[in-house]
C-alpha positions as CSV (number, residue, x, y, z in Angstrom):
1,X,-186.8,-58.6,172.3
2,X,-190.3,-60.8,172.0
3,X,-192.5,-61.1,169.2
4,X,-196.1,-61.1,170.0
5,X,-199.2,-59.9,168.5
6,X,-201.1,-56.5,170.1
7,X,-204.1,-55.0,169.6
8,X,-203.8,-52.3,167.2
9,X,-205.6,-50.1,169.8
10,X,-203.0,-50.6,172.2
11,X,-200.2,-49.0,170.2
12,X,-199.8,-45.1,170.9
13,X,-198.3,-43.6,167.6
14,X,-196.7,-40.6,169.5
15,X,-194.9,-38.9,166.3
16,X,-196.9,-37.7,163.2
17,X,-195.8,-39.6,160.3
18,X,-196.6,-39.1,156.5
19,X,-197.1,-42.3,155.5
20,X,-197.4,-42.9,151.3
21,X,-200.8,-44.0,150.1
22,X,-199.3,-46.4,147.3
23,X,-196.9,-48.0,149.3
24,X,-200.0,-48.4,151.8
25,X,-202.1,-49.4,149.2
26,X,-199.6,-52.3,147.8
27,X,-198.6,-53.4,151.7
28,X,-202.5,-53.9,152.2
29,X,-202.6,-56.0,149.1
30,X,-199.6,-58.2,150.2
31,X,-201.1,-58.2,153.3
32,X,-204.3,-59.8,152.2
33,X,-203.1,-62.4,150.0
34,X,-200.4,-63.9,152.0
35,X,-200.7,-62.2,156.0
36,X,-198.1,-59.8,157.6
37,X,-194.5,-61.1,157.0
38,X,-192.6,-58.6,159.0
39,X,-193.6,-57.3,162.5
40,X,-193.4,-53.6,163.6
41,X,-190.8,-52.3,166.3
42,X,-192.5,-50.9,169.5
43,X,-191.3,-49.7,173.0
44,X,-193.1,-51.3,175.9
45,X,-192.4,-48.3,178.8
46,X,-194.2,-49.4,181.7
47,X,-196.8,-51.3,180.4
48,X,-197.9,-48.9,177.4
49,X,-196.7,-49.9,173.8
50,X,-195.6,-47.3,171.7
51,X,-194.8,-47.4,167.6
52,X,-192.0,-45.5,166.0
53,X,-191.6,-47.8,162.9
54,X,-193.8,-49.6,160.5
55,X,-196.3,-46.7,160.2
56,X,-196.9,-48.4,156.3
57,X,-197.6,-51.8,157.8
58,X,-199.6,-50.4,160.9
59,X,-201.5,-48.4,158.4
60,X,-202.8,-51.1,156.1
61,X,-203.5,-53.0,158.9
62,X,-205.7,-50.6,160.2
63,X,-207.5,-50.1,157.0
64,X,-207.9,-53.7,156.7
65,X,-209.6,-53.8,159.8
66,X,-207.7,-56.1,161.4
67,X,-207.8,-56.2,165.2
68,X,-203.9,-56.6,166.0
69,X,-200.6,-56.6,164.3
70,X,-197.5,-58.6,165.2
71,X,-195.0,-56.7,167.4
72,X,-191.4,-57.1,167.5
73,X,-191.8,-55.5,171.8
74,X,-188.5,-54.2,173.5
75,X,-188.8,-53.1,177.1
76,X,-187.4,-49.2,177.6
77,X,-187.3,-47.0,180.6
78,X,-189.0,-43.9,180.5
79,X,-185.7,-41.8,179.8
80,X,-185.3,-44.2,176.0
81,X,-188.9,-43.2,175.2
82,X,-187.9,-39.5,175.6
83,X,-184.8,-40.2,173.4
84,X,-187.1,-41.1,170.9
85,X,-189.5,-38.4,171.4
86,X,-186.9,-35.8,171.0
């Protein structure tokens, strides 16, 4: 597993997630004082990046504006991502 920063574009959010707007409000205030401390999990499957954790962090990102968020990136085959889809 790498760490590496992506553009929050290139992350496909393939599962609808609730995500709660006071945790997403406090994560965008620790976010703008000090940066983002802990990276999001995503599946790299043949080139395309795909998030099934940190929807809080990748959410206050996005609302920051920020352009890309620090990745934690494991490679899967197409079969894992369909575990994950299931």
């Amino acid at each position: 597993m790498r760490v590496m920063e992506l553009p929050l574009a290139a992350i496909r959010r393939p599962l609808p997630r609730q995500t709660d707007p006071e945790k997403v409000a406090q994560l965008m205030a620790s976010i703008a004082a000090v940066g983002q401390l802990e990276p999001i999990e995503v599946l790299e499957v043949e080139g395309v990046y795909y998030g099934f954790s940190g929807c809080h962090r990748f959410e206050a990102m996005r609302r920051l504006g920020c352009p890309t968020i620090r990745c934690r990136v494991r490679r899967a085959t197409p079969e894992v991502l369909r575990l994950h889809l299931a």
